[in-house]
NUFIVEX-574333 format. One line per 3 residues: number of its first residue (from 1); their letters; for each residue x, y, z of N, C-alpha, C. Coordinates in nm, 2 decimals. Last residue first. Example, Ala and Ser with C-alpha at 12.3 -4.5 7.8 and 13.67 -1.06 7.14 Angstrom:
! residues 2
2> SA> 1.28:-0.22:0.71:1.37:-0.11:0.71:1.29:0.00:0.79 | 1.32:-0.57:0.78:1.23:-0.45:0.78:1.32:-0.33:0.78
This chain:
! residues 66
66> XXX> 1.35:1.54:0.40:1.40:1.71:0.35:1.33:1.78:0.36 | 1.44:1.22:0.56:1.39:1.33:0.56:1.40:1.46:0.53 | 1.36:0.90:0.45:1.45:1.02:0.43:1.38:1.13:0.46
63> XXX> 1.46:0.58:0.57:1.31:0.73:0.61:1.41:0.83:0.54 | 1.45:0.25:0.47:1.51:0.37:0.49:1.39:0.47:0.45 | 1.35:-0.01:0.35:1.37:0.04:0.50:1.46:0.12:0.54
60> XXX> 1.28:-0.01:0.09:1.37:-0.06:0.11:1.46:-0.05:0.27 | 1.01:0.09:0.16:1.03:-0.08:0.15:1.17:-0.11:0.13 | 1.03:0.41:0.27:1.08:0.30:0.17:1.02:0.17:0.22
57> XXX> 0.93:0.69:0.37:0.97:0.59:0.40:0.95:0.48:0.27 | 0.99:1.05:0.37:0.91:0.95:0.31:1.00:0.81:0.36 | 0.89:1.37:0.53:0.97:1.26:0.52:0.87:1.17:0.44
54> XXX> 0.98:1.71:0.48:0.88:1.61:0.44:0.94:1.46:0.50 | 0.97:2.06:0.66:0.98:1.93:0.63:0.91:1.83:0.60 | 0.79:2.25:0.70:1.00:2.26:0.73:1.02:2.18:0.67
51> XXX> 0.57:2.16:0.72:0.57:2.26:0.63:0.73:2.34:0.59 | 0.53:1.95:0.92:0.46:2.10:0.95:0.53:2.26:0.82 | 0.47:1.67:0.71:0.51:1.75:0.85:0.42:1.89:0.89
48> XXX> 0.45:1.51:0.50:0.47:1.66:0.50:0.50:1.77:0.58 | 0.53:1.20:0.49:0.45:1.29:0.56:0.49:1.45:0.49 | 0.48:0.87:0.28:0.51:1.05:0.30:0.44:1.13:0.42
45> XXX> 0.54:0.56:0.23:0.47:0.63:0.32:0.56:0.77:0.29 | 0.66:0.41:-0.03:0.54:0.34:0.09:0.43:0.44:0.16 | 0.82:0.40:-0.27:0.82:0.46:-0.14:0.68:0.47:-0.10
42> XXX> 1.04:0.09:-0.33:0.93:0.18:-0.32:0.90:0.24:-0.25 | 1.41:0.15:-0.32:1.24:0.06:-0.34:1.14:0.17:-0.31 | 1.59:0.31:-0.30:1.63:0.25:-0.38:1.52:0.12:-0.36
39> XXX> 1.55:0.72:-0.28:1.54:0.58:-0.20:1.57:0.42:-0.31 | 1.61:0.87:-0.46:1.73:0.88:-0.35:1.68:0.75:-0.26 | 1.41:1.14:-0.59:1.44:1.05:-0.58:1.53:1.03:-0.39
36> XXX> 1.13:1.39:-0.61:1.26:1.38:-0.54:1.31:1.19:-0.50 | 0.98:1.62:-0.83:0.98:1.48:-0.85:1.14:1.44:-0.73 | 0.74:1.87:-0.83:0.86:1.81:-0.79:0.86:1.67:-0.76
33> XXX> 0.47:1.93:-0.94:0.56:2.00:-0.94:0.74:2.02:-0.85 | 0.25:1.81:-1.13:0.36:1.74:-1.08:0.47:1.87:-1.04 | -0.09:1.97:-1.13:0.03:1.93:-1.20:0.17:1.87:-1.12
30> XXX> -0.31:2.05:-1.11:-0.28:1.91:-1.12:-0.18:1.84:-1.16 | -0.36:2.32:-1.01:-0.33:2.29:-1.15:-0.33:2.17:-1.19 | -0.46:2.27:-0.77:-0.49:2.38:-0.81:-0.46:2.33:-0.96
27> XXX> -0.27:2.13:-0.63:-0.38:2.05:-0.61:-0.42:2.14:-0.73 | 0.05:1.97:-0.75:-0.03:2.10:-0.72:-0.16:2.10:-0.72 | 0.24:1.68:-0.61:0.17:1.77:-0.68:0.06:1.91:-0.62
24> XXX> 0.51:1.53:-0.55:0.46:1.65:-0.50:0.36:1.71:-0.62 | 0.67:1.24:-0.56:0.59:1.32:-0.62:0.52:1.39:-0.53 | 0.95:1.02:-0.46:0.84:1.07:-0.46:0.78:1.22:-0.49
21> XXX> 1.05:0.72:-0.62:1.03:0.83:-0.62:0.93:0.90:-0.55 | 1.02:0.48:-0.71:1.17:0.52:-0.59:1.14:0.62:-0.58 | 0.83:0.36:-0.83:0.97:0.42:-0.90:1.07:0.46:-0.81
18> XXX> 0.59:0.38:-0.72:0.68:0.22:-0.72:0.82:0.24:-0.82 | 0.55:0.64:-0.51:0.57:0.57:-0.58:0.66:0.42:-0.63 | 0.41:0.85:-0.27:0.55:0.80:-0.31:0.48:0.71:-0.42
15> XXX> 0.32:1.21:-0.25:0.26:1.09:-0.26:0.39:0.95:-0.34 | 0.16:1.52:-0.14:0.28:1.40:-0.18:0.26:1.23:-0.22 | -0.02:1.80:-0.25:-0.04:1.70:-0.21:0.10:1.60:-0.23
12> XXX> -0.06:2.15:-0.16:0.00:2.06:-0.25:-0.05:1.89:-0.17 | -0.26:2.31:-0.04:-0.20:2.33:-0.17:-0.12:2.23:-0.23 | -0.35:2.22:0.25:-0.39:2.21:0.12:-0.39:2.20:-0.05
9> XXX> -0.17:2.41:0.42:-0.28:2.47:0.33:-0.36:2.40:0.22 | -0.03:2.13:0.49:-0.12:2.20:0.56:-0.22:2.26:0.54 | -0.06:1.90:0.22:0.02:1.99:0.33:-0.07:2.04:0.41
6> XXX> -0.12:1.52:0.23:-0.17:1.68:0.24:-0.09:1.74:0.26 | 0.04:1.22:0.16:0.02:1.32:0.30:-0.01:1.50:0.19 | 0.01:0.85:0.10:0.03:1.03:0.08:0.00:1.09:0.15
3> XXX> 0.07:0.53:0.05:0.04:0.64:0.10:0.08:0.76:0.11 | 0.04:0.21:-0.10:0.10:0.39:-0.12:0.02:0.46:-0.04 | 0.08:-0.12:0.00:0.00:0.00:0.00:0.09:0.12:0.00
């Protein structure tokens, strides 16, 4: 299971993928507006935090946090 995290305003949404990747879209346009690799399996879980920071977790059992 993929799971995604809201930001706070709403404005954007995260969401990991079975590419290693994870995706930041713009709720407003629908558009992809950052793609941030660096895990090496899928990324399972995203939080967005409080807006300093995101983290996402892997299946390859690493948390990255930026």
């Amino acid at each position: 299971m993929i799971r995604g995290s809201w930001s706070k305003d709403g404005l954007y949404v995260a969401c990991g993928s079975i590419d290693k990747c994870v995706y930041i879209w713009d709720t407003a346009t629908r558009k992809i507006v950052q793609r941030l690799g660096g895990h090496t399996g899928t990324v399972t879980q995203v939080s967005m935090g409080d807006g300093n920071f995101m983290a996402s977790a892997s299946n390859d059992k690493t948390v990255i946090v930026s």
